[in-house]
Backbone of each chain as ProteinMPNN parsed JSONL, in Angstrom:
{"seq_chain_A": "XXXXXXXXXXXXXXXXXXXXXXXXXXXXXXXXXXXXXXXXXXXXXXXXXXXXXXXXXXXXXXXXXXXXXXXXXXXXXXXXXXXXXXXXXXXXXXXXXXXXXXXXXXXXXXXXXXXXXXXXXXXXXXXXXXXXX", "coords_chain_A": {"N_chain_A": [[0.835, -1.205, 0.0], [0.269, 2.15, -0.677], [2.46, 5.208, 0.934], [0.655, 6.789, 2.535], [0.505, 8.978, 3.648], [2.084, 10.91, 1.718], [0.401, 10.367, -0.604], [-2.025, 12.254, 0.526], [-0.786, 14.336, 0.1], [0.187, 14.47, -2.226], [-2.501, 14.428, -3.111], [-4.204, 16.653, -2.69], [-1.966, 18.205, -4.587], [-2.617, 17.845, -6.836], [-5.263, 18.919, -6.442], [-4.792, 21.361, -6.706], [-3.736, 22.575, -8.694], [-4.605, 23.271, -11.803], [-3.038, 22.525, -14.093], [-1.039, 19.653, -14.282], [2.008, 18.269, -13.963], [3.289, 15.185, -13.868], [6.778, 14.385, -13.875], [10.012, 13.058, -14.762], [12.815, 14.828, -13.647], [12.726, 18.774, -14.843], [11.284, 21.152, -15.673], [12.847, 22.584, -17.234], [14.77, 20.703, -17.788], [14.496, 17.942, -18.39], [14.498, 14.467, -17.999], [14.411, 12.694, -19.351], [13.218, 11.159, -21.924], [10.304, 10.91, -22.505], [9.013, 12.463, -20.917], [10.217, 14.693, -21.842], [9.324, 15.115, -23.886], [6.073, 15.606, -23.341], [6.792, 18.428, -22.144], [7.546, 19.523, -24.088], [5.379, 19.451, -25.954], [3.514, 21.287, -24.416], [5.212, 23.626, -23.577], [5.173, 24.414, -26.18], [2.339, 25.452, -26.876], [2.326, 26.738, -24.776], [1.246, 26.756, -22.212], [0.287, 26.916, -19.521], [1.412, 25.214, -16.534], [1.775, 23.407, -13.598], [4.888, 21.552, -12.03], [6.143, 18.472, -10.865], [9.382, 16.563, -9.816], [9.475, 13.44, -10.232], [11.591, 12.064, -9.742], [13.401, 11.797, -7.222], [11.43, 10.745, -5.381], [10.715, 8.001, -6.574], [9.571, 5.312, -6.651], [7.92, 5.752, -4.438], [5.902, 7.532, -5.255], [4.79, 6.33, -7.64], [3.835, 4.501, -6.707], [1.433, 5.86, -5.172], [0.322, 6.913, -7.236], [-0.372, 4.846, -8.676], [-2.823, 3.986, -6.998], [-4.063, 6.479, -6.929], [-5.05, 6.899, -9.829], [-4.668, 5.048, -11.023], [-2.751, 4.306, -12.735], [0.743, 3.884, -13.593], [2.914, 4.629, -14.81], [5.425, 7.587, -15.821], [5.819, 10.07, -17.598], [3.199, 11.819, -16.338], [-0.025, 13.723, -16.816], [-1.908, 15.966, -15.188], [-4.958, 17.331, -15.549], [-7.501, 19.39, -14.552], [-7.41, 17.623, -11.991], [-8.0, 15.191, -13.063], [-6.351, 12.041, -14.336], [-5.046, 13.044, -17.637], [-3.396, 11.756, -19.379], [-0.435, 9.5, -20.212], [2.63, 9.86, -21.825], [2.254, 9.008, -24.681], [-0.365, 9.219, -25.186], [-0.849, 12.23, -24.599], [0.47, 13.148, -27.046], [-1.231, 12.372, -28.98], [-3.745, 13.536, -28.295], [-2.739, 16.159, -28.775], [-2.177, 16.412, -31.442], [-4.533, 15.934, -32.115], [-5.825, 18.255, -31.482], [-7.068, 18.033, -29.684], [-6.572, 18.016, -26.693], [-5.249, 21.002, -26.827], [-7.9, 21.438, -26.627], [-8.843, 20.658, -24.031], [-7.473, 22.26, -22.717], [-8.313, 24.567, -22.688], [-7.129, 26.019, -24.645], [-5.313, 27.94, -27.07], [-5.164, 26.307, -30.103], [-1.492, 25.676, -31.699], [-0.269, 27.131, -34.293], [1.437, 25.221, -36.081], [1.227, 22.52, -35.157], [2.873, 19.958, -35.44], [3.792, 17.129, -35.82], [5.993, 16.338, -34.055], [6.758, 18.658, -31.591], [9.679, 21.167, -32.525], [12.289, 21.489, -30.439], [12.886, 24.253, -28.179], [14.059, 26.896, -28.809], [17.074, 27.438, -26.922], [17.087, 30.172, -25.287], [14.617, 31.395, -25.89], [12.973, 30.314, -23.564], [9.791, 29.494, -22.502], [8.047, 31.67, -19.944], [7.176, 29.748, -17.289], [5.844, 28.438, -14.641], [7.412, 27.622, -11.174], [9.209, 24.588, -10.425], [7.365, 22.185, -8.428], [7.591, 21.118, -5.126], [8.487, 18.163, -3.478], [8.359, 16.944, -0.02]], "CA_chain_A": [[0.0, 0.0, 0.0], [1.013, 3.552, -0.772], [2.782, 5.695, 1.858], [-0.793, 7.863, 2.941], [0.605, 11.005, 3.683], [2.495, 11.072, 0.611], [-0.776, 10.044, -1.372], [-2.822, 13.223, 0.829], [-0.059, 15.423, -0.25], [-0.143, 14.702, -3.851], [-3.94, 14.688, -3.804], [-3.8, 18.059, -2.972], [-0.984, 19.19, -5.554], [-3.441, 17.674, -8.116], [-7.274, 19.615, -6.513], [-4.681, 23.089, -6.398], [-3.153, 22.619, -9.846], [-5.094, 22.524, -12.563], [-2.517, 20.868, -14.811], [-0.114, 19.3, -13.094], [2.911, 17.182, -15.093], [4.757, 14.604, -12.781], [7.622, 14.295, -14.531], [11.33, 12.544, -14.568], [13.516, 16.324, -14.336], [12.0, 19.49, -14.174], [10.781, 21.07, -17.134], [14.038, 22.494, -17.684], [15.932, 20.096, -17.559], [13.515, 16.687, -18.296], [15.213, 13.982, -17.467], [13.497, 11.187, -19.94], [12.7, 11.293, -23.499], [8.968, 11.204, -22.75], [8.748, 13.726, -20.053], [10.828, 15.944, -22.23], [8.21, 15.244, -25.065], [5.358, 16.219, -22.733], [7.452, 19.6, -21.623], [7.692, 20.686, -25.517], [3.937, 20.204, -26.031], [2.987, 22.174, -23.359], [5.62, 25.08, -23.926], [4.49, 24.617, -27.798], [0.982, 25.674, -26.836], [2.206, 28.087, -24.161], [0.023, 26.256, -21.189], [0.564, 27.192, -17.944], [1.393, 24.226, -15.471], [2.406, 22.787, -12.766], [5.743, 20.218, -12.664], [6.65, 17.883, -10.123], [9.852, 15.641, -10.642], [9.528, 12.42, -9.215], [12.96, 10.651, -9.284], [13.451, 11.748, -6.171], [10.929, 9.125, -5.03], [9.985, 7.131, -8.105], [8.651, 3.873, -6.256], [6.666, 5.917, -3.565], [4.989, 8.241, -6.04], [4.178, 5.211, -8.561], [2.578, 3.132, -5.522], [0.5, 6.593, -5.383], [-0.713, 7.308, -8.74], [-1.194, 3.744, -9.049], [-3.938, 4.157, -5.907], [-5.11, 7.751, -7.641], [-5.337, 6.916, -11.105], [-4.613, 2.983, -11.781], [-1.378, 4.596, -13.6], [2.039, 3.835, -12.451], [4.684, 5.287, -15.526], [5.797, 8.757, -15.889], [5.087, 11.37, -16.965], [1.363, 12.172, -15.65], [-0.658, 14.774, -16.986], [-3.664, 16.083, -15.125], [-6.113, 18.169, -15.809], [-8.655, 19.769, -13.851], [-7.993, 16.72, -11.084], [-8.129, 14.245, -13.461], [-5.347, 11.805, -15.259], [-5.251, 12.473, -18.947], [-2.488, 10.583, -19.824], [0.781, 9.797, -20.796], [3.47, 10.946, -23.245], [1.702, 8.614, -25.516], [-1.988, 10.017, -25.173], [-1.204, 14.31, -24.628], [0.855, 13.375, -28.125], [-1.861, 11.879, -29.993], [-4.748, 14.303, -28.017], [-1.927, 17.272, -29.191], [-1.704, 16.6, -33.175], [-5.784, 16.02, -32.498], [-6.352, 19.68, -31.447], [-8.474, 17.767, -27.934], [-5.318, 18.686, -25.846], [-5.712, 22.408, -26.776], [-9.461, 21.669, -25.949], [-9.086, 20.033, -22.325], [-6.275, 23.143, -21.607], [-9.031, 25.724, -23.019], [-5.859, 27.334, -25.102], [-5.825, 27.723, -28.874], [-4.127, 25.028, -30.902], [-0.539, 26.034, -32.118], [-1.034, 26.806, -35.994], [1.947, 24.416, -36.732], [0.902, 21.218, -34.85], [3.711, 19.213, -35.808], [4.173, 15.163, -35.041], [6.729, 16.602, -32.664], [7.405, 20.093, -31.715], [10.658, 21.259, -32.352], [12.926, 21.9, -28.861], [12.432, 25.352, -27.88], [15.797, 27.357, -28.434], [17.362, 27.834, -25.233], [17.035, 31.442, -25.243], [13.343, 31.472, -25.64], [11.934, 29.524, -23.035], [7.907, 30.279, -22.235], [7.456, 31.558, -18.152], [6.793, 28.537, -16.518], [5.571, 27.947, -12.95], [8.895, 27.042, -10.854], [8.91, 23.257, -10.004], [7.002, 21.942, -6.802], [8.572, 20.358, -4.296], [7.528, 16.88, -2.755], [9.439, 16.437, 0.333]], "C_chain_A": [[0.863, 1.246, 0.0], [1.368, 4.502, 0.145], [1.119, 6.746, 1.674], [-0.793, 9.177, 3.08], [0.929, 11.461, 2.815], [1.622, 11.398, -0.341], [-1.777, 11.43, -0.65], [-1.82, 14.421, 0.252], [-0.1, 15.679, -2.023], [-1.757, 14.965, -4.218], [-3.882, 16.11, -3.723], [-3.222, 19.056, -3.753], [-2.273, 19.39, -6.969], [-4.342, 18.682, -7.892], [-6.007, 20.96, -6.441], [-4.231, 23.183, -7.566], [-4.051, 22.339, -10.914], [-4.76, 22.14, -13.878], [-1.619, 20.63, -14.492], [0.912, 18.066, -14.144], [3.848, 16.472, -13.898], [5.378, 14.259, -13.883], [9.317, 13.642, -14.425], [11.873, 14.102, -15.086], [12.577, 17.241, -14.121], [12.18, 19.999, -15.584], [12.062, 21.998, -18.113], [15.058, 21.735, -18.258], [15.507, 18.854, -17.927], [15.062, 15.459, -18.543], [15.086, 12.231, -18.452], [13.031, 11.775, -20.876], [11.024, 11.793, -23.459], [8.464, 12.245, -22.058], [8.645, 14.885, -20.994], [9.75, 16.316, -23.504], [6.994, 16.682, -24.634], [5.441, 17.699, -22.471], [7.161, 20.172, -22.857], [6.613, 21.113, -26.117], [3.416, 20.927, -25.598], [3.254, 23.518, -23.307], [5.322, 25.185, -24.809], [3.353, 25.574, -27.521], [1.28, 26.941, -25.434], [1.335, 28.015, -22.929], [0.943, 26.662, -20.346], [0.411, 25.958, -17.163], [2.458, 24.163, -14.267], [3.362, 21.609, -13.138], [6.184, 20.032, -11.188], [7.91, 16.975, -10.905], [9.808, 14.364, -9.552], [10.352, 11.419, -8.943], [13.363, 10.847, -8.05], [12.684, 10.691, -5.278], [10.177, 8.625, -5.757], [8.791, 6.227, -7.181], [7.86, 4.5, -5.156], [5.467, 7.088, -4.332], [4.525, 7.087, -7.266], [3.164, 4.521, -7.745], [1.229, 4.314, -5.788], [-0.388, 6.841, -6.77], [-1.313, 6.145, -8.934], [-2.656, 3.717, -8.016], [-4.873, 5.358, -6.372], [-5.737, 7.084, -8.616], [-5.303, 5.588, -11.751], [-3.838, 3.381, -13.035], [-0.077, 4.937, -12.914], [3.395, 4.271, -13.498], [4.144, 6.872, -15.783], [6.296, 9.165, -17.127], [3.919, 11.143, -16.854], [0.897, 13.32, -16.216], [-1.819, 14.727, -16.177], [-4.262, 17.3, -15.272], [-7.258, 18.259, -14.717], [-9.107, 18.388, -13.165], [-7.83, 15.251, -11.679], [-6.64, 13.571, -14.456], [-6.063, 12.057, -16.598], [-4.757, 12.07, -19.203], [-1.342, 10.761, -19.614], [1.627, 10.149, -22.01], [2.577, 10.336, -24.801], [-0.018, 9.513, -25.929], [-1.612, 11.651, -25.836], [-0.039, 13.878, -26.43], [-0.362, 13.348, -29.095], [-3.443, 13.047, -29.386], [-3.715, 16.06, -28.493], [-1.779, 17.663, -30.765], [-3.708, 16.474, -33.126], [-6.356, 17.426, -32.882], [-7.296, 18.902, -29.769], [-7.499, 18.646, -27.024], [-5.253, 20.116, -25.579], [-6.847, 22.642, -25.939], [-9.181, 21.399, -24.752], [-8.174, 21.069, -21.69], [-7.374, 24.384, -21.8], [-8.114, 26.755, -23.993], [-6.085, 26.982, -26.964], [-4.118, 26.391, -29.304], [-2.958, 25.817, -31.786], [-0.824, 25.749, -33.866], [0.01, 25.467, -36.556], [2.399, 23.197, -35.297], [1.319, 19.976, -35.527], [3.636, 17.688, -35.34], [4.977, 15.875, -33.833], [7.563, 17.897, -32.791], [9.078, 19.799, -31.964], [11.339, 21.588, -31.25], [12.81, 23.543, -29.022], [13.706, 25.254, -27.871], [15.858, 27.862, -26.871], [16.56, 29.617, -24.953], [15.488, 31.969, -25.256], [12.396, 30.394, -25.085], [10.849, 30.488, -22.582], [8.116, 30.254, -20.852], [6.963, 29.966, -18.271], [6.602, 28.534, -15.007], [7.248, 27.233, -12.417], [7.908, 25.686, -10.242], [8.258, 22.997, -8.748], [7.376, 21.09, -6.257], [7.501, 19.688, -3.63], [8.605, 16.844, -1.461], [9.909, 15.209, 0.584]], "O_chain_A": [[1.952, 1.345, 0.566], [0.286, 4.998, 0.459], [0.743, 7.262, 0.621], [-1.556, 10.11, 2.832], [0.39, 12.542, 2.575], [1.758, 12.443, -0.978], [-2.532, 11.776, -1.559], [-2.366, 15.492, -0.01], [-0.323, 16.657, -2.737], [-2.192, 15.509, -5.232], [-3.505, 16.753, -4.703], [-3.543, 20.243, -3.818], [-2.654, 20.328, -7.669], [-4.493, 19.476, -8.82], [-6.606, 21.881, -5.887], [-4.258, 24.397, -7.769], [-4.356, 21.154, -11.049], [-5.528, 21.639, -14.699], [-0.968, 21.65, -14.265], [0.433, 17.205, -14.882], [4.766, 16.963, -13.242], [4.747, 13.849, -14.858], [9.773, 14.247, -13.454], [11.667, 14.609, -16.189], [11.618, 16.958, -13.402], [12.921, 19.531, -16.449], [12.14, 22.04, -19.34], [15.967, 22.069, -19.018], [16.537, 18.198, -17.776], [16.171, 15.628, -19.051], [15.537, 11.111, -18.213], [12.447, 12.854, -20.776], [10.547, 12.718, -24.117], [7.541, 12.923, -22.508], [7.742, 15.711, -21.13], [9.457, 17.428, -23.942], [6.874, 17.836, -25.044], [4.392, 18.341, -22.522], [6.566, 21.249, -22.873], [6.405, 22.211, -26.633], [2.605, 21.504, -26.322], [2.446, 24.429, -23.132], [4.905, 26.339, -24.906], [3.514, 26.667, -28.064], [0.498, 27.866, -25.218], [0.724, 29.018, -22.56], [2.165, 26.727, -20.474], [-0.747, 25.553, -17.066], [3.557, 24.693, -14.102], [3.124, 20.821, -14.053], [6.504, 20.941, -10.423], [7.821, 16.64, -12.086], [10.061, 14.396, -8.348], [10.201, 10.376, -8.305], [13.827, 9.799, -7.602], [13.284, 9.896, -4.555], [8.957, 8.755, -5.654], [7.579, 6.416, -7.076], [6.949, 3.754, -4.795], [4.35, 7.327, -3.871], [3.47, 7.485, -7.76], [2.037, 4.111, -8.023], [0.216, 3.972, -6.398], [-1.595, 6.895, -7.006], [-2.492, 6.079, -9.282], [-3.645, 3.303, -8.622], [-6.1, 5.34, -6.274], [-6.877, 6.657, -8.433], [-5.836, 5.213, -12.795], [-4.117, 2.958, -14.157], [0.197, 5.798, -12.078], [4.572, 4.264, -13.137], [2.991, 7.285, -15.902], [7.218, 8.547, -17.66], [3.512, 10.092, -17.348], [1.733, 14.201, -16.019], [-2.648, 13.82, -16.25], [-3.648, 18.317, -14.949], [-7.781, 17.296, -14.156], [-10.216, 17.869, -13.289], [-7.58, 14.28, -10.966], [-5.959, 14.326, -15.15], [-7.181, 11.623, -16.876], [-5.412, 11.21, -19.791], [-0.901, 11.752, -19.032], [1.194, 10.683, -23.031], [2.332, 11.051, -25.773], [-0.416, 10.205, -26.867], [-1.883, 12.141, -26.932], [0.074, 14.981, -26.964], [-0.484, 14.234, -29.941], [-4.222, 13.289, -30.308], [-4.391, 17.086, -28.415], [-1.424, 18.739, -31.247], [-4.267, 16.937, -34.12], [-6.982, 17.794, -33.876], [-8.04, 19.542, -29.027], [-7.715, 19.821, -26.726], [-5.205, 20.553, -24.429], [-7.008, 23.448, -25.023], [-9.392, 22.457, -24.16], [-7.959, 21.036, -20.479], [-7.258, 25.263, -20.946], [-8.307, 27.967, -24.095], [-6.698, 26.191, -27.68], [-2.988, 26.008, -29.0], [-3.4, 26.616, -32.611], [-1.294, 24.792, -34.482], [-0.483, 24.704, -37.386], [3.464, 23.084, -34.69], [0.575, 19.143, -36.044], [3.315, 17.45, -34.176], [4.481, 15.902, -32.707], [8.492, 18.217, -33.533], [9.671, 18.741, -31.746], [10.61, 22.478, -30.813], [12.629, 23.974, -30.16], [14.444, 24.385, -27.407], [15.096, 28.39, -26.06], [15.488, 29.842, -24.39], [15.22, 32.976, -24.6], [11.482, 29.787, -25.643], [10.879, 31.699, -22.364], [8.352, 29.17, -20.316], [6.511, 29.309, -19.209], [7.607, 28.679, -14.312], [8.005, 26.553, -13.109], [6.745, 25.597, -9.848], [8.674, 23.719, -7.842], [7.573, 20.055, -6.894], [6.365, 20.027, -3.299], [9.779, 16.714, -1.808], [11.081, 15.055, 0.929]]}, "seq_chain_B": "XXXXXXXXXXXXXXXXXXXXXXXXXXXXXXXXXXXXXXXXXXXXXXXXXXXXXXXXXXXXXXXXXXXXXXXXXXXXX", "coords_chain_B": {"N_chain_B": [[13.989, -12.915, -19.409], [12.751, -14.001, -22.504], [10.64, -11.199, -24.389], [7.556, -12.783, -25.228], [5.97, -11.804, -28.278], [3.839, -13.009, -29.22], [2.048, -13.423, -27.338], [1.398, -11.439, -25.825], [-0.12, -10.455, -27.219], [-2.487, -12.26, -27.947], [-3.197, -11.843, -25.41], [-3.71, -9.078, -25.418], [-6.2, -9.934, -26.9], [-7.915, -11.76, -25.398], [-8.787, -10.334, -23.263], [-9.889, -8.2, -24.758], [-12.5, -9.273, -26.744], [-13.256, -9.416, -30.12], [-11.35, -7.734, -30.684], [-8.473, -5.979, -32.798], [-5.631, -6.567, -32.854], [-2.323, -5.28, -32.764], [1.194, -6.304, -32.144], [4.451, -5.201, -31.362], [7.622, -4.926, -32.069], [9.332, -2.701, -31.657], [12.57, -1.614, -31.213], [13.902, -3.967, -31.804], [14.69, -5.071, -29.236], [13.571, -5.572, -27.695], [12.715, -3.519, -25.681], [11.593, -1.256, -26.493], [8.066, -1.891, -26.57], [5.272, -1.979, -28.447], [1.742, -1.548, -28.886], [-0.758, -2.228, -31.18], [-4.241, -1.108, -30.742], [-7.33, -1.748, -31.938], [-10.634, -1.801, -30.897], [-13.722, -2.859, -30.115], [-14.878, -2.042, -27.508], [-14.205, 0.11, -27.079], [-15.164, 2.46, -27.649], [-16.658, 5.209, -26.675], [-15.438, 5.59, -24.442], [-12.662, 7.296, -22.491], [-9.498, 8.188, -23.753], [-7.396, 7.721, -21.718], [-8.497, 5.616, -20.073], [-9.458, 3.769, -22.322], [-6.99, 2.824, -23.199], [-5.931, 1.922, -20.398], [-7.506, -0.344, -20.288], [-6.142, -2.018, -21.899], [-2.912, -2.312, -20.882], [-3.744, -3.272, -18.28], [-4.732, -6.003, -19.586], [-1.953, -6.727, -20.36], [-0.962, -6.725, -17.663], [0.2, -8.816, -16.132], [2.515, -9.217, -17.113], [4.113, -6.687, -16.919], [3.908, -7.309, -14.07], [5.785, -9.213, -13.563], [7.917, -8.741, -15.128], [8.871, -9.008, -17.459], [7.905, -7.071, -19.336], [9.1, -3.875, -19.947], [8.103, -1.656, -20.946], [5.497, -0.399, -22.777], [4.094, 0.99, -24.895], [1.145, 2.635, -26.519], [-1.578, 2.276, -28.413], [-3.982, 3.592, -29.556], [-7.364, 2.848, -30.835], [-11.156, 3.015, -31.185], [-13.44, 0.63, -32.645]], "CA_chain_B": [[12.8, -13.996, -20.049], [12.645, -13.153, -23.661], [9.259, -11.254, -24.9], [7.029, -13.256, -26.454], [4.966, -10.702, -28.87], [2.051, -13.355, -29.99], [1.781, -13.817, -26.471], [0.987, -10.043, -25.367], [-1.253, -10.564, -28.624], [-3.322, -13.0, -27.443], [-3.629, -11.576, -24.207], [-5.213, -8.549, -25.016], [-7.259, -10.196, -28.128], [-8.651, -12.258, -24.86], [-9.257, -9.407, -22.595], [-10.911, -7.396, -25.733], [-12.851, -9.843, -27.633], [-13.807, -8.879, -31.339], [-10.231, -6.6, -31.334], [-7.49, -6.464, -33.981], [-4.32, -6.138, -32.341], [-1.015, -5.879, -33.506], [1.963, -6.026, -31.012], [5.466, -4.951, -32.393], [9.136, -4.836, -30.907], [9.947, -1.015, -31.927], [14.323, -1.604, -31.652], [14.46, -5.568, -31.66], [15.505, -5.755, -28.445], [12.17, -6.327, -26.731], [12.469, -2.917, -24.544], [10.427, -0.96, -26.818], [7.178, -2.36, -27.444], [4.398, -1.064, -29.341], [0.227, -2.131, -29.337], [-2.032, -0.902, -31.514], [-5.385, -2.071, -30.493], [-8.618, -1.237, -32.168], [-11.46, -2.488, -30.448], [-15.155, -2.65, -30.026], [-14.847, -1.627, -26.097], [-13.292, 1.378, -26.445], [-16.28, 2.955, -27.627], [-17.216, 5.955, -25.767], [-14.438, 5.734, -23.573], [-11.737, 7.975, -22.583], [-8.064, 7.64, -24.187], [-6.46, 7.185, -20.671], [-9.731, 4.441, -20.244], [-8.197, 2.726, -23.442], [-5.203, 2.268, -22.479], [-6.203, 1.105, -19.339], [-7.723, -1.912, -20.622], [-4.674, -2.396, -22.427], [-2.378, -2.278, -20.036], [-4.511, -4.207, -17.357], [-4.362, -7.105, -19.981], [-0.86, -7.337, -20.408], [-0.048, -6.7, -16.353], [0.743, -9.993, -15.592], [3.709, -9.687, -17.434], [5.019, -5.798, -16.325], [4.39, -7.473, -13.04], [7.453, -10.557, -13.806], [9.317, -8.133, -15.306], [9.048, -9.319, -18.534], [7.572, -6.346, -20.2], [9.275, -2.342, -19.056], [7.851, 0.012, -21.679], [4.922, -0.657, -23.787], [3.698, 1.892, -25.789], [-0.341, 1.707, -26.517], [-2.15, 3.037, -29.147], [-5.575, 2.914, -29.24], [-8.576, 3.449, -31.47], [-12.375, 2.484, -31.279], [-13.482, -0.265, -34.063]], "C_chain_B": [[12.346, -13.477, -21.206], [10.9, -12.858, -23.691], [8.64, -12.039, -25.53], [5.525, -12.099, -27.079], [3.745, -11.16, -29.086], [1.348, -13.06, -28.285], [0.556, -12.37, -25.795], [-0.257, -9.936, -26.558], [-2.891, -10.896, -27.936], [-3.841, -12.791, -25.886], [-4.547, -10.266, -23.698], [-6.433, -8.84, -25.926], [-8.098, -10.986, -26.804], [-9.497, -11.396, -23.79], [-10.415, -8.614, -23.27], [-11.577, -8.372, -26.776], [-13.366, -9.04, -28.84], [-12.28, -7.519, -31.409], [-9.438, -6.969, -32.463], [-6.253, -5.486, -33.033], [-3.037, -6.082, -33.041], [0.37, -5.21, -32.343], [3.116, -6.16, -32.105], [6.874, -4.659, -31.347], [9.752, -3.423, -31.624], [11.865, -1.251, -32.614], [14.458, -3.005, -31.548], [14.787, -6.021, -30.576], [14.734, -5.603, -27.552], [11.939, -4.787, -25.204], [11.505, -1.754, -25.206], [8.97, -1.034, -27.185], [5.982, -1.786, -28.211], [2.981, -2.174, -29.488], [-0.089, -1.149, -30.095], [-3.2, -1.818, -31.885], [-6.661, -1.029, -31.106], [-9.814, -2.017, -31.848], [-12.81, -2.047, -30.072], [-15.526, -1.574, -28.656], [-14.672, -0.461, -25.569], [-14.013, 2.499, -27.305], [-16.792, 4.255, -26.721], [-16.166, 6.174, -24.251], [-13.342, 6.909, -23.724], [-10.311, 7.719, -23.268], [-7.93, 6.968, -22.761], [-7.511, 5.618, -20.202], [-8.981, 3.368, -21.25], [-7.383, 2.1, -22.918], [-4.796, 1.832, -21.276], [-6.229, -0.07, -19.184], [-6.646, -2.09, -21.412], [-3.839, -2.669, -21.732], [-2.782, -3.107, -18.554], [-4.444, -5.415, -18.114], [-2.944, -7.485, -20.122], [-0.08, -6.997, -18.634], [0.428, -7.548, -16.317], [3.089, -9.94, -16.165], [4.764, -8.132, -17.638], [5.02, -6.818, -14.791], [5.866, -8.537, -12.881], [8.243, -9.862, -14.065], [9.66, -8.064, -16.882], [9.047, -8.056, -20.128], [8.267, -4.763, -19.252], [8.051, -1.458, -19.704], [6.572, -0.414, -22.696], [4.032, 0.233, -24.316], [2.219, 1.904, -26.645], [-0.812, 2.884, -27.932], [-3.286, 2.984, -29.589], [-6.996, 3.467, -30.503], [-10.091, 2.758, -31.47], [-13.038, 1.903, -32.329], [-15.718, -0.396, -34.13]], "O_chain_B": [[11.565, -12.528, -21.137], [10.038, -13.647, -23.304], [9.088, -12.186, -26.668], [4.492, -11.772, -26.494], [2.736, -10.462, -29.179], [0.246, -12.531, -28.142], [-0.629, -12.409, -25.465], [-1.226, -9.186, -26.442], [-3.88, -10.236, -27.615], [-4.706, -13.463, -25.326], [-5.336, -10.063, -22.774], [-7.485, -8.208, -25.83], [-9.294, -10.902, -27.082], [-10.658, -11.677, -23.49], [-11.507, -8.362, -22.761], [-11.074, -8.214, -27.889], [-13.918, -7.971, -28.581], [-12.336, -6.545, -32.16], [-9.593, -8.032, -33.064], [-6.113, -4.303, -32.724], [-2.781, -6.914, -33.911], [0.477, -4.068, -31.895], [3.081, -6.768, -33.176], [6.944, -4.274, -30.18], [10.88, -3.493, -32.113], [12.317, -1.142, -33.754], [15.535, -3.234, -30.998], [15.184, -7.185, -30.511], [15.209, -5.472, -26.425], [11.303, -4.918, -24.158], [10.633, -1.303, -24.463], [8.583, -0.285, -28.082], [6.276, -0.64, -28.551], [3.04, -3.287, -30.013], [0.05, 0.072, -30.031], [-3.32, -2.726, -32.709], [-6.855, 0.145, -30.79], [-10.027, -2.976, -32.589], [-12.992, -0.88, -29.724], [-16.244, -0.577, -28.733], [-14.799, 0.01, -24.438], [-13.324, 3.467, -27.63], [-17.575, 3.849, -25.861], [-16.376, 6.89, -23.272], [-13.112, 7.427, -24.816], [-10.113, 6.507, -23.184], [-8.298, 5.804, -22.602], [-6.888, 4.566, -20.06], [-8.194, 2.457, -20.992], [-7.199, 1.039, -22.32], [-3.664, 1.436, -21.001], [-5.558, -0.815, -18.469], [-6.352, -3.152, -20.863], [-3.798, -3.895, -21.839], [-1.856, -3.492, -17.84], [-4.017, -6.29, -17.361], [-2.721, -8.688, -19.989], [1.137, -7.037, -18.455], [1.622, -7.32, -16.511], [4.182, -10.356, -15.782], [5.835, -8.165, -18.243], [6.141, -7.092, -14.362], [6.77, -8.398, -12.058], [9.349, -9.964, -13.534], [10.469, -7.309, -17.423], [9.635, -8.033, -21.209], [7.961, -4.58, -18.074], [7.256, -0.753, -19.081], [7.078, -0.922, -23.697], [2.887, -0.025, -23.944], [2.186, 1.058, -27.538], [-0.368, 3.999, -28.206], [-3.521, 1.928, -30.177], [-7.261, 4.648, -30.73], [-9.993, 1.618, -31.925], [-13.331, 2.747, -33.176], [-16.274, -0.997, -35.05]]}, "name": "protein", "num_of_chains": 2, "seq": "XXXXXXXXXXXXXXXXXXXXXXXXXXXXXXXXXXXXXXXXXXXXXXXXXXXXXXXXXXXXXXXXXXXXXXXXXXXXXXXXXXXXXXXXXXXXXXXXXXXXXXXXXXXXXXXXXXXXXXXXXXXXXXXXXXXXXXXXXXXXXXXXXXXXXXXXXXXXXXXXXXXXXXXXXXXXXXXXXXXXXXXXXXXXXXXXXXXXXXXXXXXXXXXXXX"}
């Protein structure tokens, strides 16, 4: 069973965030191919979120999500509370145009298979990372 | 314990009856894998739903160890 306090602490990150990316790395810095995916859609489109990284404690934040969401790999997207997916899904809900829809933000006119990396020099504001302790 | 691909096949063609699956080894070396399931079930469902039942049929074999990464792809038939 999933550490409990851990699991009340993340429920919380999720009902105060309403999109929330657990992530391997920090959205600087992503730490995993698919994270880093997730990170480029998101600055693509210019969304405002929340980022947790969870290598700090992989196996006690997996026990959790698996108890939230009945999803245990990383990255996490949620939305307004809810999992929408992983790197696989927010890709294929991202070239749909839904992804735009479930953030309320307009769809990037060039909705590529896979953004290009954001030059260093122009990264989008971002929320600073939140800390799990 | 090498992948076996029919295997993951047949496991969610039994979970999803009436699907068309096709399971695939991405780099040959059994750590990428790749579904792409189109199935009756997934109907009115959410993506992350999808891929639920996907992933719930082939647990048995993230839980051994057998499977790390499997990569889902889903559409409603």
């Amino acid at each position: 069973m999933a550490d409990q306090e851990l699991k009340s602490k993340v429920e919380e990150l999720i009902a105060a965030n309403p999109v929330l990316l657990f992530m391997k790395g920090v959205p600087e810095a992503p730490r995993c191919g698919f994270s880093m995916r997730v990170v480029q859609i998101l600055d693509s489109m210019d969304a405002e979120y929340g980022a947790i990284d969870v290598l700090p404690a992989l196996q006690p934040l997996r026990e959790v999500t698996t108890e939230i969401a009945d999803w245990q790999t990383f990255p996490q997207l949620y939305v307004n509370g809810e999992l929408l997916g992983g790197a696989d899904i927010i890709q294929e809900m991202y070239e749909s145009g839904e992804l735009a829809e479930a953030l309320g933000l307009e769809q990037p006119e060039v909705a590529a298979a896979a953004p290009a990396a954001a030059p260093a020099n122009d990264l989008p504001a971002q929320s600073p990372p939140l800390q799990i302790e | 314990m090498p992948v076996d691909l029919a295997e993951l096949q047949s496991m969610i063609e039994a979970a999803l009856p009436g699907a068309l699956v096709v399971v695939s080894d991405e780099d040959g070396g059994g750590q990428h894998l790749r579904a792409e399931v189109k199935a009756p079930q997934f109907a009115g469902l959410s993506r992350i739903d999808q891929h639920r039942l996907v992933k719930a049929a082939v647990k048995p074999r993230f839980d051994d160890g057998t499977v790390h990464a499997l990569s889902v792809k889903t559409e409603p038939s």
